[in-house]
C-alpha positions as a Markdown table, in Angstrom:
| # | Residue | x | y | z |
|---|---|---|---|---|
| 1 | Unk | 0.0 | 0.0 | 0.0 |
| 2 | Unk | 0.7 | 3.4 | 0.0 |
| 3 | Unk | 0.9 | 3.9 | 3.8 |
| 4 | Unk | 3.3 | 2.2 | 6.5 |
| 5 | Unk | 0.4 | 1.4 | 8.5 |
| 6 | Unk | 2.8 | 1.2 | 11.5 |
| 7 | Unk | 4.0 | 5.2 | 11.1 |
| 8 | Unk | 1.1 | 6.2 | 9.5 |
| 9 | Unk | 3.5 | 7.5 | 6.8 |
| 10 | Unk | 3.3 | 7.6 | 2.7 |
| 11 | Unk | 6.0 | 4.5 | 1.9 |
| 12 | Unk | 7.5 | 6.7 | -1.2 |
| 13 | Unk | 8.9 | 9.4 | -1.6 |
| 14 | Unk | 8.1 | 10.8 | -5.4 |
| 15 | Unk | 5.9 | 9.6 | -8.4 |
| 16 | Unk | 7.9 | 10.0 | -11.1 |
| 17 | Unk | 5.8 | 10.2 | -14.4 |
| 18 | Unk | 6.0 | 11.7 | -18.3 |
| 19 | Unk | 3.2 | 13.9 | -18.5 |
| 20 | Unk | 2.6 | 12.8 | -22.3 |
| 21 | Unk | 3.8 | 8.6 | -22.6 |
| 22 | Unk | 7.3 | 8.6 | -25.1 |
| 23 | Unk | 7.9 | 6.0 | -25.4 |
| 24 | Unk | 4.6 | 4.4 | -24.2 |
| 25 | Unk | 3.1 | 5.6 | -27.1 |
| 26 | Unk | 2.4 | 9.6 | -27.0 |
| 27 | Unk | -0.7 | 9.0 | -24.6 |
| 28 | Unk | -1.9 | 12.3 | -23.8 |
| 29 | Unk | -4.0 | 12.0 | -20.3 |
| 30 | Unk | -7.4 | 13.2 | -20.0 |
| 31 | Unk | -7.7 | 17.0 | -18.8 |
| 32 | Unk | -8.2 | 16.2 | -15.4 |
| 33 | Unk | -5.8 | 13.0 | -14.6 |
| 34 | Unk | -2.9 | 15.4 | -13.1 |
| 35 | Unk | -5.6 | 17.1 | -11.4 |
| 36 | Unk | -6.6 | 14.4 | -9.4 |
| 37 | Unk | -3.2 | 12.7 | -9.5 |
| 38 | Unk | -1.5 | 15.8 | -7.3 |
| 39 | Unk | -4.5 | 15.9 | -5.1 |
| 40 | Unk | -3.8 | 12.3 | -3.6 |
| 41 | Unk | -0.2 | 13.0 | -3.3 |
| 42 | Unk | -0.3 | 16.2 | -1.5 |
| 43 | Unk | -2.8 | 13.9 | 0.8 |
| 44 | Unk | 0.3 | 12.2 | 1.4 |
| 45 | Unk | 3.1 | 14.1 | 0.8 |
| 46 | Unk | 4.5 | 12.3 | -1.9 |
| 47 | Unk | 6.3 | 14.5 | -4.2 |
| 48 | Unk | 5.6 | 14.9 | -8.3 |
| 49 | Unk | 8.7 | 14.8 | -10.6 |
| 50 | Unk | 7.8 | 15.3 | -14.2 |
| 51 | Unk | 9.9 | 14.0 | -16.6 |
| 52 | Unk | 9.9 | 16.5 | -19.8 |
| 53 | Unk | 12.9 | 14.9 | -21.7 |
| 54 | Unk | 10.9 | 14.1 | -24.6 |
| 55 | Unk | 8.1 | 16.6 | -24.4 |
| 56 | Unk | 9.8 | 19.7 | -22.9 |
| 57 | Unk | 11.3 | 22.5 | -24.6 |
| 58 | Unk | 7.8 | 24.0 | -26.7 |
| 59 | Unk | 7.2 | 20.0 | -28.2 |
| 60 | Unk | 3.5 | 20.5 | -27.2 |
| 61 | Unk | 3.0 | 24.2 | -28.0 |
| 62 | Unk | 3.8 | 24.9 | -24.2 |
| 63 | Unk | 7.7 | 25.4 | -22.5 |
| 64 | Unk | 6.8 | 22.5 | -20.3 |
| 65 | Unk | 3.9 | 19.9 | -21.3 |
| 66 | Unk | 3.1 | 19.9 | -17.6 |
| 67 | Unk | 1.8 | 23.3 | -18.3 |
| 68 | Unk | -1.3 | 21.6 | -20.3 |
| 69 | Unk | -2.7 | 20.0 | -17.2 |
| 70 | Unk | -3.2 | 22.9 | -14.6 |
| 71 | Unk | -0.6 | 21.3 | -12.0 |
| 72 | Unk | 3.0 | 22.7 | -10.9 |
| 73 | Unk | 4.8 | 19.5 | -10.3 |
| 74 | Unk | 7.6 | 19.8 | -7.4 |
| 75 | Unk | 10.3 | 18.8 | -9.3 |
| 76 | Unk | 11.3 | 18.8 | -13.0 |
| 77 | Unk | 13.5 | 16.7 | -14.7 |
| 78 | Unk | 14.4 | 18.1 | -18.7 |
| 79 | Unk | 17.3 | 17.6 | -21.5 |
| 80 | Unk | 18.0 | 16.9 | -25.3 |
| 81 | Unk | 16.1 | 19.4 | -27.0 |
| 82 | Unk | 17.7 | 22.4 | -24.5 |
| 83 | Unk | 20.7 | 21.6 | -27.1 |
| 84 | Unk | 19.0 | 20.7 | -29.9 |
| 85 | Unk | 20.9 | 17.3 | -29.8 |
| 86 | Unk | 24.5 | 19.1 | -31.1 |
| 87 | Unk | 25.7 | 18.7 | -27.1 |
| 88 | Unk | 24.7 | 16.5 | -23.8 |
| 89 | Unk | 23.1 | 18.6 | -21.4 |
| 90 | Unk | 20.6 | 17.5 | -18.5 |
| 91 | Unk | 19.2 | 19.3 | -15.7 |
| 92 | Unk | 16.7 | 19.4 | -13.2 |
| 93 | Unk | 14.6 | 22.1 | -11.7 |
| 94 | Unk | 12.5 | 21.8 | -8.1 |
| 95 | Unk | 11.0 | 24.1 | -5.4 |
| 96 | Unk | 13.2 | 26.0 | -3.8 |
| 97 | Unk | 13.0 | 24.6 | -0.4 |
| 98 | Unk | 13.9 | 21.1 | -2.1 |
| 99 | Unk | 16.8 | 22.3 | -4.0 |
| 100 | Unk | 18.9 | 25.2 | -2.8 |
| 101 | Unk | 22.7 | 26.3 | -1.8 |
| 102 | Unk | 22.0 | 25.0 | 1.8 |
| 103 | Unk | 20.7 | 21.7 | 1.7 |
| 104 | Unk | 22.0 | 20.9 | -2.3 |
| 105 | Unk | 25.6 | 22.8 | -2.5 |
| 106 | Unk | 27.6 | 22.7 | -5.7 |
| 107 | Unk | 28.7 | 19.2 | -5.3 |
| 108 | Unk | 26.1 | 17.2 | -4.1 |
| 109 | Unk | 25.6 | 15.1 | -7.4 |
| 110 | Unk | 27.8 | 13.2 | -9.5 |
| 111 | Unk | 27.2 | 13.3 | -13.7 |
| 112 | Unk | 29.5 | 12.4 | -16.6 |
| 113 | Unk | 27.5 | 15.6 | -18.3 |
| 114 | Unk | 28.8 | 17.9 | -15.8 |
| 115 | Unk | 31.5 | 20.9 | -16.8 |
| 116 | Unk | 30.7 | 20.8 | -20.3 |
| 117 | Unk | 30.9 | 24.5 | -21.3 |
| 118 | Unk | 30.1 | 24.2 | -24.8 |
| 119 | Unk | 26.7 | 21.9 | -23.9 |
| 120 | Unk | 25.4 | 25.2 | -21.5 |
| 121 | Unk | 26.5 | 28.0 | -23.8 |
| 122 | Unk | 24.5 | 26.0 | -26.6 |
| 123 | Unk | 21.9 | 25.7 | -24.1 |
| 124 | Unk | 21.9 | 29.3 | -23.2 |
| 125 | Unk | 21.6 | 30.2 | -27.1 |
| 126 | Unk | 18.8 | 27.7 | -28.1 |
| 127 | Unk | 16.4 | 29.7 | -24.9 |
| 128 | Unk | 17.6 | 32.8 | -26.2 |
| 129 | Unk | 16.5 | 32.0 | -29.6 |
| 130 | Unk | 13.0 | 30.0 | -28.8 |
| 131 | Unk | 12.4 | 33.4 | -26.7 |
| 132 | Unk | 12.2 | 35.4 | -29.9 |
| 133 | Unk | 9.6 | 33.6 | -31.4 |
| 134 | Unk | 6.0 | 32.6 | -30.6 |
| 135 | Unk | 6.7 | 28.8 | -30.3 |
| 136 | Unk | 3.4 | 28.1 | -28.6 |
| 137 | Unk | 1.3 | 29.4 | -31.6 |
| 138 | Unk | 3.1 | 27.5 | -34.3 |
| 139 | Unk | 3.5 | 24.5 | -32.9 |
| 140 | Unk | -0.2 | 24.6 | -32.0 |
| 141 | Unk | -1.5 | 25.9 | -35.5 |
| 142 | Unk | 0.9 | 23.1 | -37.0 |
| 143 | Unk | 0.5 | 20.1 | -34.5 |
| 144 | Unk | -3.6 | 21.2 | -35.4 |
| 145 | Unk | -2.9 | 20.6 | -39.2 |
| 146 | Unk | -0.7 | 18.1 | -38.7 |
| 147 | Unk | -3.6 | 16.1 | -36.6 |
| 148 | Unk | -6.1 | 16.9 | -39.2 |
| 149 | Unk | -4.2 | 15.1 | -41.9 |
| 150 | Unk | -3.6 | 11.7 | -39.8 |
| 151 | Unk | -7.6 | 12.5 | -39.4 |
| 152 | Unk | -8.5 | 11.7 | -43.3 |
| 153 | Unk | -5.9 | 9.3 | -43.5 |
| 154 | Unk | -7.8 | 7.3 | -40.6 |
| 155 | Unk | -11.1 | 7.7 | -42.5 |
| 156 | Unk | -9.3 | 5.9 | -45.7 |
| 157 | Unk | -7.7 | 2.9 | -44.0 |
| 158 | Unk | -9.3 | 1.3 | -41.2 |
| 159 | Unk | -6.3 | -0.2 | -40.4 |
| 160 | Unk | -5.6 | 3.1 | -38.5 |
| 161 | Unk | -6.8 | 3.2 | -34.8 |
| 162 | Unk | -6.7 | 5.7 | -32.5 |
| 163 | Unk | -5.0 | 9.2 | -33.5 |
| 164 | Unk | -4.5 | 12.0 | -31.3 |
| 165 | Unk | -1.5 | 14.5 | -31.1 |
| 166 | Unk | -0.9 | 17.8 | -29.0 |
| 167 | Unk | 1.1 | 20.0 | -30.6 |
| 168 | Unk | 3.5 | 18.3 | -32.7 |
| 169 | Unk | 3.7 | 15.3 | -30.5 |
| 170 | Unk | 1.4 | 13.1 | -32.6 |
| 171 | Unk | 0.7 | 9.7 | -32.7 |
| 172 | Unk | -1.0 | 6.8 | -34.8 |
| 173 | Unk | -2.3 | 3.2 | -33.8 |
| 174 | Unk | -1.8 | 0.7 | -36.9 |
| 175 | Unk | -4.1 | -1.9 | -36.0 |
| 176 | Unk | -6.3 | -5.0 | -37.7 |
| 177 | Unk | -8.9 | -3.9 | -39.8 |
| 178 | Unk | -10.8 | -3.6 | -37.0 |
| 179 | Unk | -9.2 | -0.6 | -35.9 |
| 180 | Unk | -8.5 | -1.5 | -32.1 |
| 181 | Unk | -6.4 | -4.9 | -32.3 |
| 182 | Unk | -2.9 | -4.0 | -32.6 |
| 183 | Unk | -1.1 | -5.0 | -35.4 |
| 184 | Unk | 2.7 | -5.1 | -35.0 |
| 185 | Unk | 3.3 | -7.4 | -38.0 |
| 186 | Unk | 1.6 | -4.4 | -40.2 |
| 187 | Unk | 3.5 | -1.6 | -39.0 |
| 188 | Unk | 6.8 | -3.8 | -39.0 |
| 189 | Unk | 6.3 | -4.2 | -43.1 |
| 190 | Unk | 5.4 | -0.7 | -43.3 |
| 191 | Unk | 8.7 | 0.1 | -41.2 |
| 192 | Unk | 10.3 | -1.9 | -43.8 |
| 193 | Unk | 9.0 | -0.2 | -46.7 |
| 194 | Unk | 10.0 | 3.3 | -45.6 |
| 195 | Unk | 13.7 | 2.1 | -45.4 |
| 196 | Unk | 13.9 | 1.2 | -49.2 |
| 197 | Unk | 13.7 | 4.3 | -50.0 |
| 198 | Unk | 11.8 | 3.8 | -53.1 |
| 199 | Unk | 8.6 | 5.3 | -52.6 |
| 200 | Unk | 7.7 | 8.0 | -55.3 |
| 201 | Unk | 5.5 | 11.1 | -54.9 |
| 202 | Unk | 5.1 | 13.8 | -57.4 |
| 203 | Unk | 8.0 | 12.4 | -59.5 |
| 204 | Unk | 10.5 | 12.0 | -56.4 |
| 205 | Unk | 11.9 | 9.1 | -54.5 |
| 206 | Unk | 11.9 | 8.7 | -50.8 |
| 207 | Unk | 12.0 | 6.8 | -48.1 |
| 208 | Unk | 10.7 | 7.4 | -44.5 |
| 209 | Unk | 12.0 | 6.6 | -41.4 |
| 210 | Unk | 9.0 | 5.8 | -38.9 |
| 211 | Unk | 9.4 | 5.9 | -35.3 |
| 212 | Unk | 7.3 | 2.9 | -32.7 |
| 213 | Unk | 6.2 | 3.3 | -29.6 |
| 214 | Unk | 3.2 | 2.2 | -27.5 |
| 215 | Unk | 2.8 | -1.5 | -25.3 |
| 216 | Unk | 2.5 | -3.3 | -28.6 |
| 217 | Unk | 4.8 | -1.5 | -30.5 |
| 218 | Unk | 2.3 | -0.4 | -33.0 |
| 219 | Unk | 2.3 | 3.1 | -32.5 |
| 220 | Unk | 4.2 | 5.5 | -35.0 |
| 221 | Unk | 5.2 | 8.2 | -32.6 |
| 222 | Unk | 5.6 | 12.0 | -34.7 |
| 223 | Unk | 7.9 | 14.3 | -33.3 |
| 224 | Unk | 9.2 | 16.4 | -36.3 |
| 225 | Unk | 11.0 | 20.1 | -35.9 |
| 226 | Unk | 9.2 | 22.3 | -34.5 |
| 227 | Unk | 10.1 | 24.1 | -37.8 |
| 228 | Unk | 8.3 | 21.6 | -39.9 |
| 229 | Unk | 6.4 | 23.3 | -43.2 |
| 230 | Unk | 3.1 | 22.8 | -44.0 |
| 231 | Unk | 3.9 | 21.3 | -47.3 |
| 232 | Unk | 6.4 | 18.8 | -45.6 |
| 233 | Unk | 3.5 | 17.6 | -43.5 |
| 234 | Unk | 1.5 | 16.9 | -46.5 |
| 235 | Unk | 4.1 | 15.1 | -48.1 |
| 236 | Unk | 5.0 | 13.2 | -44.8 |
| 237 | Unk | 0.9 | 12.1 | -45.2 |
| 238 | Unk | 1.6 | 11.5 | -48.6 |
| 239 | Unk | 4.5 | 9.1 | -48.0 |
| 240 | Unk | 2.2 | 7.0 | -45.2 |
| 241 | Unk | -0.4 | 6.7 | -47.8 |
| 242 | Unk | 1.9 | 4.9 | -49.8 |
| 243 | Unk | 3.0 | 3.1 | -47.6 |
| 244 | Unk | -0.2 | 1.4 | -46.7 |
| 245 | Unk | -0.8 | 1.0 | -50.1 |
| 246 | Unk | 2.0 | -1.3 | -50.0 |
| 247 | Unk | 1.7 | -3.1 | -46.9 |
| 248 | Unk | -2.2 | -3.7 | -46.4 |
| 249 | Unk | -2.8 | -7.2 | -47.9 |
């Protein structure tokens, strides 16, 4: 249980959790799940650490996809896209009574990502730079177009299951032709396909690398730059089309 029922006392100490699934699958909670979720752990003082690794740094239209849910978590744990991926650089924020120069001096952790100058200067830059434009609007008018397109293509195959995306953190379920079984051997040929790099639309060749996530591995996970074009999107759509053309027996 939660509780030593001898002390009376919560058992743990944190809840560590992903406010949006990686890679789980890109499962966005409902509206209300954190909510909830931070009410029962003040209850019993459990603290919340958020993990924003994969959705942090304006993925979702927000700084933080915490900042969806109406919560503030206590701590916050965040890298990759602070440098874009040209250097390693990790951090972590918290409250200040959890983490400050008394009780968490210079020192008091250990990481082979410490004293890398050229990983915080890049750091430094890339918040400089995403401060100078309206991130939250175009991620949130292209993640919206972006969704709308996995939308037709779901009407046209039923071998497409649940869709869903917020911002451009999107995600789509390749399952029987029911639409809810999950179909891993489908979305392993389509995988497949992609890599050939054969697949012609409007006179060019591509090929398209597809990222899996979910339980059953039968989610393709979509986390392009937040700089993504409207017209790559549609050929992005364009190239999954053909895709299942080729694949669907």
């Amino acid at each position: 249980g939660v509780l030593d029922t001898k002390t009376g006392q919560a058992e743990f100490a944190a809840f560590y959790i992903e406010p949006i699934q990686g890679t789980g699958g890109y499962v966005i909670p409902p509206p209300n799940f954190f909510i909830e979720l931070k009410k029962v752990l003040d209850q019993h003082g459990i603290l919340l650490v958020v993990d924003e690794i994969q959705m942090g740094m304006w993925r979702t239209g927000k700084l933080w996809s915490i900042e969806h849910f109406g919560v503030q978590p206590d701590v916050l744990v965040f890298g990759k896209a602070l440098t874009n991926g040209l250097n390693p650089l990790s951090g972590v924020w918290a409250r200040e009574e959890l983490i400050n120069p008394e009780i968490f001096p210079p020192g008091s952790t250990h990481s082979t990502f410490n004293s890398n100058p050229m990983g915080t200067a890049v750091a430094l830059e890339v918040l400089r730079m995403t401060s100078e434009v309206d991130y939250g609007a175009k991620v949130l008018e292209k993640g919206a177009y972006f969704l709308e397109g996995l939308k037709d293509l779901q009407k046209r195959w039923p071998q497409i299951g649940d869709v869903d995306g917020l911002g451009l953190a999107l995600r789509a379920e390749i399952c029987e032709a029911d639409g809810f079984t999950p179909n891993k051997a489908l979305l392993n040929r389509m995988e497949a396909e992609g890599m050939k790099g054969d697949i012609e639309v409007d006179g060019k060749r591509y090929g398209l690398i597809l990222d899996v996530g979910g339980y059953h591995k039968n989610v393709i996970t979509l986390a392009p730059s937040l700089e993504i074009s409207k017209g790559e999107i549609d050929l992005g759509l364009k190239l999954l089309d053909a895709i299942l053309r080729r694949c669907v027996d």
